[in-house]
TIZATOR-781382 format. One line per 5 residues: their letters; for each residue x, y, z of C-alpha. Coordinates in Angstrom, 2 decimals, decimal comma. Layout:
BEGIN
a) X/Y/Z  ...
***
This chain:
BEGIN
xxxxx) 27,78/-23,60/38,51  25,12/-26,69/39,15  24,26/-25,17/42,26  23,37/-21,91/40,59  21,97/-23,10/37,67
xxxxx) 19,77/-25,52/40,39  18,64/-22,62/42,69  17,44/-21,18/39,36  15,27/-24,18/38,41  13,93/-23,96/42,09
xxxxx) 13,35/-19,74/41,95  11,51/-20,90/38,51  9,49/-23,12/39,32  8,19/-21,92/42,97  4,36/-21,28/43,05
xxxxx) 5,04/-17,28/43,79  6,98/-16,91/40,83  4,82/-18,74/38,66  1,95/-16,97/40,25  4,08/-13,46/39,57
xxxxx) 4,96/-14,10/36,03  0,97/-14,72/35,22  0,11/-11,63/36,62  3,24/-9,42/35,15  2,40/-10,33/31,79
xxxxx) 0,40/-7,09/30,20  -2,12/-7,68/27,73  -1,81/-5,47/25,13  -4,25/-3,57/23,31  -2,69/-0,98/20,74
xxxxx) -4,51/1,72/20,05  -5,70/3,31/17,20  -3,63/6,28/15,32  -5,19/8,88/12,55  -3,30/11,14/10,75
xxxxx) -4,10/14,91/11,25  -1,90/16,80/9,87  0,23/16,98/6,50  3,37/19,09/5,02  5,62/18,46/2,36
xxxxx) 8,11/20,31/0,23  8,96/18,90/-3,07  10,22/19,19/-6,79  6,51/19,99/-7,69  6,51/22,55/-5,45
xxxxx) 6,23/24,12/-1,70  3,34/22,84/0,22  0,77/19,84/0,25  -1,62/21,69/-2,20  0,66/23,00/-4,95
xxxxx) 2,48/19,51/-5,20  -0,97/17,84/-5,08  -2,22/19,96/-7,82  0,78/19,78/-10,49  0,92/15,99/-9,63
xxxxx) -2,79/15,45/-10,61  -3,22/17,92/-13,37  0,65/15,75/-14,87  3,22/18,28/-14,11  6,76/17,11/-13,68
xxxxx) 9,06/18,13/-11,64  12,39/16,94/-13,02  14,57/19,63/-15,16  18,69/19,51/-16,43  21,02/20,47/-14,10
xxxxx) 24,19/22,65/-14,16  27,53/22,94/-12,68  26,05/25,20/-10,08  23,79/22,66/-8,73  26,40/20,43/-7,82
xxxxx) 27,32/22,24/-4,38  30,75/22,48/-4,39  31,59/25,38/-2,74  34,79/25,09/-1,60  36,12/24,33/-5,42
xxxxx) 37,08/26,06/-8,62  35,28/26,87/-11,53  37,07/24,61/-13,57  36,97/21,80/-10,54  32,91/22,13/-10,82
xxxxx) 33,11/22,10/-14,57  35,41/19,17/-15,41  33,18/17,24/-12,69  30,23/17,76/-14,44  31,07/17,06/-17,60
xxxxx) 32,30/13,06/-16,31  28,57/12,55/-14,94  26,78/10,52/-16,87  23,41/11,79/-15,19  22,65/15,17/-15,77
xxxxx) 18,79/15,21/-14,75  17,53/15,77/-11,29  13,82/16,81/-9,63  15,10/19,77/-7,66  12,71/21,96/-5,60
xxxxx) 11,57/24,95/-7,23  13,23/27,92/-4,74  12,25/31,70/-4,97  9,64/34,16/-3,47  6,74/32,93/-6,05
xxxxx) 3,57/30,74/-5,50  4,66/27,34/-4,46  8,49/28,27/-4,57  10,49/27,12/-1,26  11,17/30,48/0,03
xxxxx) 15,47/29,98/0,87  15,34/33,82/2,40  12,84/32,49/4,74  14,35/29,58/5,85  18,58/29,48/5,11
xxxxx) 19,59/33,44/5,49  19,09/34,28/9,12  21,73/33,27/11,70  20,23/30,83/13,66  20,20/28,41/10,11
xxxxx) 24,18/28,31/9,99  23,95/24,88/11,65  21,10/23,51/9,88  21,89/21,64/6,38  19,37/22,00/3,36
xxxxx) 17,78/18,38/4,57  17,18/19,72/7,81  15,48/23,06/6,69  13,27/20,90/4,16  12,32/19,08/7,43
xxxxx) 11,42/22,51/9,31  9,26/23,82/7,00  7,03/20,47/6,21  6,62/20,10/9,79  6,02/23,74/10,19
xxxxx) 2,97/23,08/7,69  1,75/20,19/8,97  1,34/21,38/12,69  -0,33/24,29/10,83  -2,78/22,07/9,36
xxxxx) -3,29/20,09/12,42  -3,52/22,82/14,45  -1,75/21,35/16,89  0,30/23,94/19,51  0,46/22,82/22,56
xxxxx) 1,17/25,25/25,05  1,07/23,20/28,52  3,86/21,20/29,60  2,07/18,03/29,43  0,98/17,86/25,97
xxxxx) 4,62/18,96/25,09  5,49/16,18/26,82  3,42/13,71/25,08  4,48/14,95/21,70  8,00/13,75/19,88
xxxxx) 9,73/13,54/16,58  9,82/10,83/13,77  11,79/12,38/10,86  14,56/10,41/9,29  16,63/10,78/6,39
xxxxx) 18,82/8,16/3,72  22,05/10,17/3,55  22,55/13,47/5,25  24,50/16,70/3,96  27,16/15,10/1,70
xxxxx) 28,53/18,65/0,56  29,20/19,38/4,13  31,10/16,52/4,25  33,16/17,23/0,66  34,21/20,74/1,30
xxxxx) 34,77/19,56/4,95  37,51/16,93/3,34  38,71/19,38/0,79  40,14/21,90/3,61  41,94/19,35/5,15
xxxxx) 43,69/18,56/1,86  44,60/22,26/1,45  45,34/22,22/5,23  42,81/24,97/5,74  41,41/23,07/8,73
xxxxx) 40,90/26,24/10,63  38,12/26,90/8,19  35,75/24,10/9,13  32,36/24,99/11,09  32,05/24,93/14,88
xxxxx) 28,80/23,58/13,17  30,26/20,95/10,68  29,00/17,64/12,91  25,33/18,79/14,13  24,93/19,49/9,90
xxxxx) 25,41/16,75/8,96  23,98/14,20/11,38  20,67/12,56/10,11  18,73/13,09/13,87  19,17/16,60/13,52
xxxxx) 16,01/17,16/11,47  14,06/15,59/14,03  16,15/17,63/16,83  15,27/20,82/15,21  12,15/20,32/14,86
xxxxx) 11,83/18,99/18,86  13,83/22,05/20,17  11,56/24,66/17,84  8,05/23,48/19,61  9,35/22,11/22,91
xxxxx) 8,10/18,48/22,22  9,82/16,57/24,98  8,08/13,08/23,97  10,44/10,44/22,01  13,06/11,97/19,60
xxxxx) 13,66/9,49/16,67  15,04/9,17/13,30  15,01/6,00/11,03  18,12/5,67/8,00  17,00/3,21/6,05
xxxxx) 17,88/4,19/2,71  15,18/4,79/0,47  12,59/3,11/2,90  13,39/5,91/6,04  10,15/7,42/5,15
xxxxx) 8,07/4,54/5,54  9,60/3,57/8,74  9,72/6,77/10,32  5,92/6,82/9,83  5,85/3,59/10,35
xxxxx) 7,53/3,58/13,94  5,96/6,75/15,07  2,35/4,60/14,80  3,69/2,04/17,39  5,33/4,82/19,87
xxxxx) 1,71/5,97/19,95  0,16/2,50/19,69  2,35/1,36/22,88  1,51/4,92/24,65  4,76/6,27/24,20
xxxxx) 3,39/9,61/22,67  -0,36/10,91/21,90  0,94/12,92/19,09  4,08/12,45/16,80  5,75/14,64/14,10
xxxxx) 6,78/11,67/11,10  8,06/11,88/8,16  11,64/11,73/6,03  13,46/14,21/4,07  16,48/14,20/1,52
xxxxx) 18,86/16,90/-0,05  21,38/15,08/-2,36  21,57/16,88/-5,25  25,51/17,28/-5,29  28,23/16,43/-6,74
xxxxx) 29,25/13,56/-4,56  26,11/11,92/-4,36  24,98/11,72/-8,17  28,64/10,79/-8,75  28,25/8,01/-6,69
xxxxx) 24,48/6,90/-7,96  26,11/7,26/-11,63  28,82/4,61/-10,81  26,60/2,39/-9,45  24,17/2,77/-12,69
xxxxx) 21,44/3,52/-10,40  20,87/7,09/-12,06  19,18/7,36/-15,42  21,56/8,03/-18,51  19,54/8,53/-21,37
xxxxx) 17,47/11,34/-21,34  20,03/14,25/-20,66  18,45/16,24/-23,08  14,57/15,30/-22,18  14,31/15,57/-18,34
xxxxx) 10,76/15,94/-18,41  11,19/12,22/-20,03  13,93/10,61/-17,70  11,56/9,66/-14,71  9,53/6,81/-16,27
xxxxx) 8,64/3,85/-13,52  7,11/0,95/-15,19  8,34/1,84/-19,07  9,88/-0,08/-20,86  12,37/2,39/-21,85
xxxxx) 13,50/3,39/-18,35  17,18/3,26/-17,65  17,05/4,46/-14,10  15,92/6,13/-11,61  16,12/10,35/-11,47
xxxxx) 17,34/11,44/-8,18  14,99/14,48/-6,34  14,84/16,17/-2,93  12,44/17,50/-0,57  10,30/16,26/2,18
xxxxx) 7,54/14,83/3,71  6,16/15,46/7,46  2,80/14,30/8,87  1,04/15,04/12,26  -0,15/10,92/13,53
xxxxx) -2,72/11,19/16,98  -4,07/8,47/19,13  -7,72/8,65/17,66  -9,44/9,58/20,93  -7,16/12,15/21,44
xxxxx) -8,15/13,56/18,37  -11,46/13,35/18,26  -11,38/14,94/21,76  -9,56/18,24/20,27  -12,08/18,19/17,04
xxxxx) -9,26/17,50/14,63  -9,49/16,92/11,39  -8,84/13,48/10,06  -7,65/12,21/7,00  -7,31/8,86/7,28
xxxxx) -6,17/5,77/9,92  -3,32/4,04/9,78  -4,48/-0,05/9,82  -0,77/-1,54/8,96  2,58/-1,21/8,89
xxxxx) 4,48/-4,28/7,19  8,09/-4,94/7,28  10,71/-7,46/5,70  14,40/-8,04/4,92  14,98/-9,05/1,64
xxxxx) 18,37/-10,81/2,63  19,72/-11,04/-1,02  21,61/-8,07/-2,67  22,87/-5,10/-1,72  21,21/-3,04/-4,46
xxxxx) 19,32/-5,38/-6,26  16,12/-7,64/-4,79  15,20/-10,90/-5,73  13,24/-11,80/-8,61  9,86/-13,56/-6,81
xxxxx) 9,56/-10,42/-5,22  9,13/-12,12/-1,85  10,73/-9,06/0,17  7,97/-6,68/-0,75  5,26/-9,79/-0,61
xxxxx) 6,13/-9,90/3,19  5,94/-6,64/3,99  2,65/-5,78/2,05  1,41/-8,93/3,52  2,50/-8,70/7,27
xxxxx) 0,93/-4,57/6,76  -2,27/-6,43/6,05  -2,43/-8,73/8,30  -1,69/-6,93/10,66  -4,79/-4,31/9,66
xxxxx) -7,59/-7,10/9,36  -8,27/-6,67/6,20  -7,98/-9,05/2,75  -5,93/-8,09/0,04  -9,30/-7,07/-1,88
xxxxx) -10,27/-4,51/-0,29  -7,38/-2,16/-1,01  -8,36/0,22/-3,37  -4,98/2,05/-4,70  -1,22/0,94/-4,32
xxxxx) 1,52/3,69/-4,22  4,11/1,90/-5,73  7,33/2,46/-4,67  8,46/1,74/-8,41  11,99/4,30/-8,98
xxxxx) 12,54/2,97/-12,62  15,41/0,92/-12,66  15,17/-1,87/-15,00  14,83/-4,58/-12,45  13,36/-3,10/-9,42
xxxxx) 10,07/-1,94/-11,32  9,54/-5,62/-12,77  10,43/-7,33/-9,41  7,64/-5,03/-7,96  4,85/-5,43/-10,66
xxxxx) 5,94/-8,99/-10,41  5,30/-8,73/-6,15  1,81/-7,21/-6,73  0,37/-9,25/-8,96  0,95/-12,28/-6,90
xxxxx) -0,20/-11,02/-3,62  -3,75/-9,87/-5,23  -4,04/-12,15/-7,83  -7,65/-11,76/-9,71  -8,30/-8,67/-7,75
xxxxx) -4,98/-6,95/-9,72  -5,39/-8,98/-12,53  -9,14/-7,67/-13,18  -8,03/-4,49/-13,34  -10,21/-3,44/-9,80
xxxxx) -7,20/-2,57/-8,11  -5,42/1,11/-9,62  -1,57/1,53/-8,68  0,94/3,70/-9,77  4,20/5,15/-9,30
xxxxx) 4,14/9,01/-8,40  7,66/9,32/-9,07  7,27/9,90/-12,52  6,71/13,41/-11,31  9,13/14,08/-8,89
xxxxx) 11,89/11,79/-8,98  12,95/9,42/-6,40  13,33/11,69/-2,96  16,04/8,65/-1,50  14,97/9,05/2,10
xxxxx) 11,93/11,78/1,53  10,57/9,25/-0,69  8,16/6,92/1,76  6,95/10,15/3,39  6,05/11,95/0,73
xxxxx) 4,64/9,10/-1,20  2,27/8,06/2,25  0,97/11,76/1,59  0,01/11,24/-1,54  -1,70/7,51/-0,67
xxxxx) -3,37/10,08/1,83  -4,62/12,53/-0,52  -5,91/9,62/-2,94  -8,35/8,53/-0,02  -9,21/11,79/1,14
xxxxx) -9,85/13,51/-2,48  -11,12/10,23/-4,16  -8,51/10,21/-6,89  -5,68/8,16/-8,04  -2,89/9,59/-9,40
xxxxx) -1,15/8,92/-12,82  2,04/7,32/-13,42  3,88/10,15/-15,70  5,82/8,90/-18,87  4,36/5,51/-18,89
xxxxx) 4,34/5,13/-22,94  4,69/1,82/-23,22  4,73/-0,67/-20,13  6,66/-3,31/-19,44  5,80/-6,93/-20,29
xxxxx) 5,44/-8,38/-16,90  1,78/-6,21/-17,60  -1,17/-8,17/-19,26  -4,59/-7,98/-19,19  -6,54/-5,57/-16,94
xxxxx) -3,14/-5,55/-14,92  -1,58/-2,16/-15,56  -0,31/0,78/-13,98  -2,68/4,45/-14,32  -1,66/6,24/-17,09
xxxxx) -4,35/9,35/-16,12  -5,15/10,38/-12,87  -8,29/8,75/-12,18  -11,54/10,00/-9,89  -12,48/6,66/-7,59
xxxxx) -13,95/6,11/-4,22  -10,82/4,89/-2,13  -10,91/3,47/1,06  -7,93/1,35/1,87  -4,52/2,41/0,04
xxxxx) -1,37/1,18/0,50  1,86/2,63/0,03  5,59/0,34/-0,65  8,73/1,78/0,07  12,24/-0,80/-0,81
xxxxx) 15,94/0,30/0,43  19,54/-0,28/-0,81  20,30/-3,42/1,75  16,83/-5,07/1,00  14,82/-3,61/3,11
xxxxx) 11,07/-2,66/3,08  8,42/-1,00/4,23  4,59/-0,80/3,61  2,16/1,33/5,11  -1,75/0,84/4,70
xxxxx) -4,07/3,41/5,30  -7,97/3,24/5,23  -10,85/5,93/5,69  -11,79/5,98/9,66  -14,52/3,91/10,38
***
């Protein structure tokens, strides 16, 4: 062993190696990434300009739910029925489905054969990336720009009412019964494999499940494949279908879910209030199209924005509940800034990721004020939380949230945080949430996403200059 470990110290320390090791050292300079391309379907509606719309003009997308949107297929009538009625949450922002404007089309996208192995998540995932390659018009054709294109799209949880009528055939020993197609349903990379195999994009093939911060780091890793040259183009984003019976029962036990507005739903999605009780679980998704700049500007693509930072942190606390300073999310909106360049005064707008629970809100308002200081406390920098009107998406949520921190730069408004009547006391001053959508130049926003395990995820975003 002390003749190995000396023959090591020799190899080591030899002029050629040291020589070697200078000159195998890469310097790295990452390179730039835009955003050229958006898609989303959500409670609000199908598409980035029908969501966009109802969210600015203070629609809301949450409504009461039924036995029949609990998803259990394989059950009874009474089964469904005595389920539902020991839920304590009966409120959730489901997407509006049907042949009208702005209704997720199901005939399109769940009827035809070649859907029986896709999940509700992963058809969510489909059409927002189907939109947002669309709106970048990006479709490549040649084998090398196929090649240089992959997938980003995670999700939190999957297709949990696969899994319960999976388990309920084995109790009735019906196990004959289950899907050829039961497994590639319910797997999480399976959005981002669908979406790979329908375009041919051979570059890296990727999905983030990070709870209620996937979103954010789906986006967020996609920047550095591209950044490190893995990829010229990536499809990001997250997406979430949990509205069944298993999932809110298991949010309601956990007292995650709100309780008290059963019989206002338009009401029960309130981040910030000081009546909120808990957060109203939603679906959808988000996708967006990120280039390496030059590569963009080569094909004459349309640009949104840049991403300058992606920040993130473990809160190493709780399982479900972060710590009170607020230091998790102060790390990760700090390290997104540093990271960018740019001082905490120049952002503009904050996406909050803000679900309202009782303590997460607080520990968040808490986390913003003390990273910007007099520039929050002025009243110069707007926030909100857009789940007000459209629930929390679990692992959607990031993605669709970065679109809207998107949309705020590139239409010059700042949307409203819905149901805010009367804020919570960690407010004073100038420092308060938007009430109103509000008409502002904005060129750096920011956007938080936290996760069940403490961890977070911020993503900054800036006009291209």
């Amino acid at each position: 062993m002390a003749t190995i470990t000396y023959s090591c110290r020799r190899m080591l320390n030899s002029p050629r190696f040291r020589l070697s090791r200078r000159f195998s050292t890469p310097s790295f300079n990452p390179r730039r990434v835009v955003v050229t391309g958006m898609g989303m379907v959500t409670p609000l509606g199908n598409g980035v300009e029908t969501t966009w719309k109802r969210l600015i003009e203070g629609n809301c997308g949450v409504r009461g739910i039924s036995p029949d949107d609990l998803k259990m297929g394989s059950f009874d009538e009474e089964t469904k029925l005595r389920t539902f009625e020991q839920l304590s949450s009966k409120v959730a922002a489901v997407v509006p489905c049907g042949e009208g404007p702005g209704e997720f089309s199901e005939k399109l996208w769940l009827n035809s054969k070649e859907h029986r192995s896709m999940a509700k998540f992963i058809v969510y995932a489909l059409s927002a990336a189907d939109e947002a390659l669309k709106d970048a018009k990006w479709e490549p054709i040649e084998e090398e720009q196929r090649e240089r294109t992959g997938v980003s799209i995670g999700g939190g949880i999957g297709s949990i009412t696969d899994i319960l009528d999976a388990s309920q055939m084995i109790c009735d020993k019906r196990v004959r019964r289950l899907s050829p197609f039961f497994i590639p349903r319910i797997l999480i990379n399976m959005a981002s494999g669908h979406v790979s195999m329908k375009y041919g994009f051979q570059g890296p093939n990727h999905a983030a499940v990070t709870a209620c911060a996937t979103g954010a780091h789906s986006i967020g890793d996609a920047t550095r494949m591209i950044q490190f040259g893995d990829a010229d183009v990536m499809v990001a984003g997250g997406t979430e279908s949990s509205i069944d019976a298993l999932s809110i029962a298991g949010f309601c036990k956990s007292r995650a879910l709100t309780s008290k507005y059963n019989a206002n739903p338009l009401e029960a999605s309130r981040p910030f209030d000081s009546a909120r009780d808990g957060f109203v679980i939603g679906e959808g998704s988000g996708v967006l199209v990120l280039e390496e700049l030059e590569h963009a500007k080569q094909r004459g693509a349309k640009i949104y924005a840049e991403i300058r930072g992606y920040g993130m942190s473990g809160d190493a606390h709780h399982i479900t509940q972060p710590p009170t300073t607020g230091k998790g999310a102060i790390l990760a909106m700090t390290r997104a800034l540093k990271q960018s360049g740019l001082h905490p005064n120049q952002v503009d707008y904050v996406n909050a990721h803000a679900t309202s629970t009782p303590l997460g809100d607080a520990v968040e308002a808490t986390a913003i004020k003390t990273l910007f200081g007099e520039h929050a406390a002025s009243g110069a920098l707007a926030f909100s939380s857009t789940k007000g009107a459209i629930g929390h998406l679990l692992g959607a949520a990031g993605a669709v949230e970065a679109i809207f921190t998107i949309l705020a730069i590139h239409k010059g408004i700042a949307p409203l945080t819905l149901n805010l009547a009367t804020p919570d006391p960690v407010f004073k001053d100038g420092f308060k949430p938007l009430t109103s959508s509000q008409e502002m130049p904005i060129s750096v926003a920011m956007s938080n996403s936290f996760g069940f395990g403490g961890t977070n995820a911020c993503l900054l975003f800036s006009t291209l200059s």
